[in-house]
C-alpha positions as CSV (number, residue, x, y, z in Angstrom):
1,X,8.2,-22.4,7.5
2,X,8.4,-19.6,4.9
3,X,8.9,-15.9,6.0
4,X,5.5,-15.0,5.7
5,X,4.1,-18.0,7.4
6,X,6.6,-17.1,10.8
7,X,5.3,-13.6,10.0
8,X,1.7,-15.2,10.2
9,X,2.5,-16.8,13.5
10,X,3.4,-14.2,15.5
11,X,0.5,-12.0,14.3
12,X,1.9,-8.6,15.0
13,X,4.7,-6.6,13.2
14,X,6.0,-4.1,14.9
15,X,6.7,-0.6,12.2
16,X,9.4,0.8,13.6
17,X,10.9,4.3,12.3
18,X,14.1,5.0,13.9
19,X,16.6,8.0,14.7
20,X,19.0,6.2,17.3
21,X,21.0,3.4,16.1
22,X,21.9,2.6,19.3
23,X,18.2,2.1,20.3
24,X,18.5,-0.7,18.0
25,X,19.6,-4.1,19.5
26,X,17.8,-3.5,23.0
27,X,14.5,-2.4,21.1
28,X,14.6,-5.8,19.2
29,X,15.3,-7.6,22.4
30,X,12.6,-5.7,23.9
31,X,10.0,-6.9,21.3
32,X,11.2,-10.5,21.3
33,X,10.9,-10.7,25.2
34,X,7.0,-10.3,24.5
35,X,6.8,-12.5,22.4
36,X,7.4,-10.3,19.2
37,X,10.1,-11.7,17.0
38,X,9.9,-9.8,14.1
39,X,10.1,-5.9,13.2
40,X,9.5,-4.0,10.2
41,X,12.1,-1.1,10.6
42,X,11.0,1.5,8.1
43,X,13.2,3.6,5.5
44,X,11.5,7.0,6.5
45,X,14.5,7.9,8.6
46,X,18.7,7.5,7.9
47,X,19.1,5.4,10.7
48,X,16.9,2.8,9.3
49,X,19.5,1.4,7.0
50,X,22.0,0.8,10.1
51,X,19.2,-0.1,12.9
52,X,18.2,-3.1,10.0
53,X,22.2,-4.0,9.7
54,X,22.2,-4.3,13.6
55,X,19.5,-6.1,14.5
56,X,20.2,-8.9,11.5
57,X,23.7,-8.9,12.8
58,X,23.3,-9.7,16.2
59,X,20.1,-10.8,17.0
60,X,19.7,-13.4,13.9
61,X,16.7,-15.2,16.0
62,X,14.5,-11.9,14.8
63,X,12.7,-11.9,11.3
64,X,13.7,-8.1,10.5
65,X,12.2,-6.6,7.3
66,X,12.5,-2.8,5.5
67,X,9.2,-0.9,5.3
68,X,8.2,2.5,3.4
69,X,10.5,1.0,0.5
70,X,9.7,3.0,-2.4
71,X,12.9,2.3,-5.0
72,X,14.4,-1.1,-6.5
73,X,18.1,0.9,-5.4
74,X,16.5,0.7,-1.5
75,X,15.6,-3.0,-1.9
76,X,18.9,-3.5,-2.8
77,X,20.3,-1.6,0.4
78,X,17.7,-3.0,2.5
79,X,18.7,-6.7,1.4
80,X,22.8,-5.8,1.9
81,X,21.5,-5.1,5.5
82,X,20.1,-8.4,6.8
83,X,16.4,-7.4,5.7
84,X,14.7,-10.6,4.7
85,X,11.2,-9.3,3.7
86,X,10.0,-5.9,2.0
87,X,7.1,-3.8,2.6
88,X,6.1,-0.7,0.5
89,X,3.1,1.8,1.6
90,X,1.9,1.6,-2.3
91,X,2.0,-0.6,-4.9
92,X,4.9,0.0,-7.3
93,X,4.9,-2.3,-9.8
94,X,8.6,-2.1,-10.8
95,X,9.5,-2.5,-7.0
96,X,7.2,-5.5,-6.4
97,X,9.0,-6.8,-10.0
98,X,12.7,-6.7,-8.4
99,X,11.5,-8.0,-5.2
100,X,9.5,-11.0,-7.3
101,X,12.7,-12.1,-9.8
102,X,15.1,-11.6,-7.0
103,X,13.2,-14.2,-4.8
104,X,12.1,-11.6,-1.4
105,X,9.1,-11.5,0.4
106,X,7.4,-8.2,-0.7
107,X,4.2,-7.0,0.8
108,X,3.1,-3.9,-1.1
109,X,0.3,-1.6,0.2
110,X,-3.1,-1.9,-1.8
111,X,-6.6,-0.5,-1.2
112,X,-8.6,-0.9,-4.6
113,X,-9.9,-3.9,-5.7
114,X,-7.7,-2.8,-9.7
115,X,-4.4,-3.1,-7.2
116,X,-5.0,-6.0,-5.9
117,X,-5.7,-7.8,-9.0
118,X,-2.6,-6.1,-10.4
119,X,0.2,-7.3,-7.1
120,X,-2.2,-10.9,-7.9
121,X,-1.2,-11.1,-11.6
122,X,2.2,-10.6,-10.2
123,X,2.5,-13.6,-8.4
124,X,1.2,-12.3,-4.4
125,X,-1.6,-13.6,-2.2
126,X,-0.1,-11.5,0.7
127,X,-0.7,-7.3,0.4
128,X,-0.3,-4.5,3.2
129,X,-3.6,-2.5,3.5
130,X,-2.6,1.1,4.4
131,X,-3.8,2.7,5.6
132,X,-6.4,0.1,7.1
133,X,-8.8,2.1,9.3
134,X,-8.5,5.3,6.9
135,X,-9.2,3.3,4.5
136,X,-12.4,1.3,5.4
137,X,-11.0,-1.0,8.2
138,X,-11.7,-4.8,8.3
139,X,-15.2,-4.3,7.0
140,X,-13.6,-2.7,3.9
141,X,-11.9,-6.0,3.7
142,X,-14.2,-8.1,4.6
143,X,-15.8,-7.3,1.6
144,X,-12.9,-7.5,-0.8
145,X,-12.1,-10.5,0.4
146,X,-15.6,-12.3,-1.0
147,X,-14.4,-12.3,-4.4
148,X,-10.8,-12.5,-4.4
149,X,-10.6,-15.2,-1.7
150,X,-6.8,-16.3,-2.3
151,X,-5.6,-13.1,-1.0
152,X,-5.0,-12.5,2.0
153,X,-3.8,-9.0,4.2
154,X,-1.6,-7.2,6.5
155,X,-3.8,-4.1,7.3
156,X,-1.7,-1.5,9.2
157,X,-2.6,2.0,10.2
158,X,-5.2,2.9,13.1
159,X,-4.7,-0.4,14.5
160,X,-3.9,-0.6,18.6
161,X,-5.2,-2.8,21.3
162,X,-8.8,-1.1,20.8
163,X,-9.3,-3.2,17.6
164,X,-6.3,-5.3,17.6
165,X,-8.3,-8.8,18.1
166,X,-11.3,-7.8,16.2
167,X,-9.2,-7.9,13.0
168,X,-6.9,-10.9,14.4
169,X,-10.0,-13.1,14.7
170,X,-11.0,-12.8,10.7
171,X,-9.1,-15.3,9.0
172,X,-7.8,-13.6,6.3
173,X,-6.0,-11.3,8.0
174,X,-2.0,-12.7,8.2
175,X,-0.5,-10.4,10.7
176,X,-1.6,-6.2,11.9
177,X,0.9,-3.8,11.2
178,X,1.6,-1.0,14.4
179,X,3.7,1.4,16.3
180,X,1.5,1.3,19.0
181,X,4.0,-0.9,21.8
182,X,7.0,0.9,20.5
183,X,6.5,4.7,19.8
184,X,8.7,7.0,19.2
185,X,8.6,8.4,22.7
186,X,8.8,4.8,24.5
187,X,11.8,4.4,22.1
188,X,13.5,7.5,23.0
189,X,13.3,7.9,26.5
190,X,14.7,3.6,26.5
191,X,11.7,2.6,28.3
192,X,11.8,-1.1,27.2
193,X,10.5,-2.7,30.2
194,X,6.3,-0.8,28.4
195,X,7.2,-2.0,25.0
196,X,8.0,-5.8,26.1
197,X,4.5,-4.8,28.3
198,X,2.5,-4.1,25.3
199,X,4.6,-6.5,22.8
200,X,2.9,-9.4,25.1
201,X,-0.6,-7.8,25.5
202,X,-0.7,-7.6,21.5
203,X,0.6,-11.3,21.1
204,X,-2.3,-12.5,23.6
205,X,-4.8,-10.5,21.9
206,X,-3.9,-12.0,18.6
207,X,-3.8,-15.3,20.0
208,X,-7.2,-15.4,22.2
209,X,-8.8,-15.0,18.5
210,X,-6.9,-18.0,17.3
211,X,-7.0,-20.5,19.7
């Protein structure tokens, strides 16, 4: 099964921006006890770097990728850590490039129709749309999906257990993107017990629309 096809199985990827490397491991642990085994840990803070390295070095069972990757120089660090996909808000062509000739998953963020033929001419049939509700939600991509029906998306942004299965159940949609079951403040005060809580609710919500 290939990276994004796990990714599509699970249905949910956690987006994870963290500031204590130590919150790492259990946080991981926390997400795979609901039923979660995969995280995208995000380059918008330091730690992100390390908390990747951690996670892919002792908990090898979870499918741990680098988000907000904006530079072929933080692919490159991401990859050295253990990260074995790449997602990018935007779409940088040069990024999605490296990513393409060096053989790594990249899911790069596009919202107009002249991006998503551009990451298509690249070679990808999987794209972040960020940010999804801001940008139109699933009816926005409900409609881009008529005449480009190869593609298929990983909206993230505004997404929660409101909306969660409403997206889940159109069949285009790969996997929703979220902080929701492990915020900042449910990360920092170590309360892992809530995120495995809402890790589970998420993955049951995903999978009531795909039975």
């Amino acid at each position: 099964m290939s990276i994004l096809e796990q990714i599509g199985s699970i249905g949910v990827v956690p987006v994870i921006a963290m500031t204590d490397v130590e919150k790492a491991v259990p946080l991981a642990k926390a997400l795979a006890a609901g039923g979660i085994s995969c995280a995208e840990v995000t380059f918008r803070t330091a730690q992100g770097e390390e908390c990747i390295r951690r996670i892919a070095a002792e908990l090898p069972d979870i499918l741990v990728g680098a988000g907000t990757v904006l530079t072929t120089e933080q692919v490159d660090r991401a990859l050295a850590a253990g990260a074995k996909f790449i997602v990018s808000p935007g779409f940088n062509p040069e990024v999605v490039k490296y990513c393409v000739a060096k053989n790594v998953p990249v899911i790069p963020g596009c919202i107009t129709p002249t991006e998503m033929e551009a990451a298509m001419a690249l070679g990808l049939s999987t794209l972040k749309f960020f940010p999804a509700e801001q940008a139109g939600g699933l009816g926005f991509i409900k409609a881009v999906a008529a005449p480009y029906p190869n593609l298929r998306f990983m909206p993230t942004g505004g997404i929660g257990p409101a909306n969660l299965g409403s997206y889940a159940a159109f069949d285009k949609i790969v996997a929703c993107g979220g902080s929701w079951m492990c915020t900042r403040e449910l990360i920092d005060s170590g309360n892992f017990d809530e995120i495995t809580r809402l890790s589970r609710e998420a993955v049951d919500l995903v999978r009531a629309q795909r039975v």
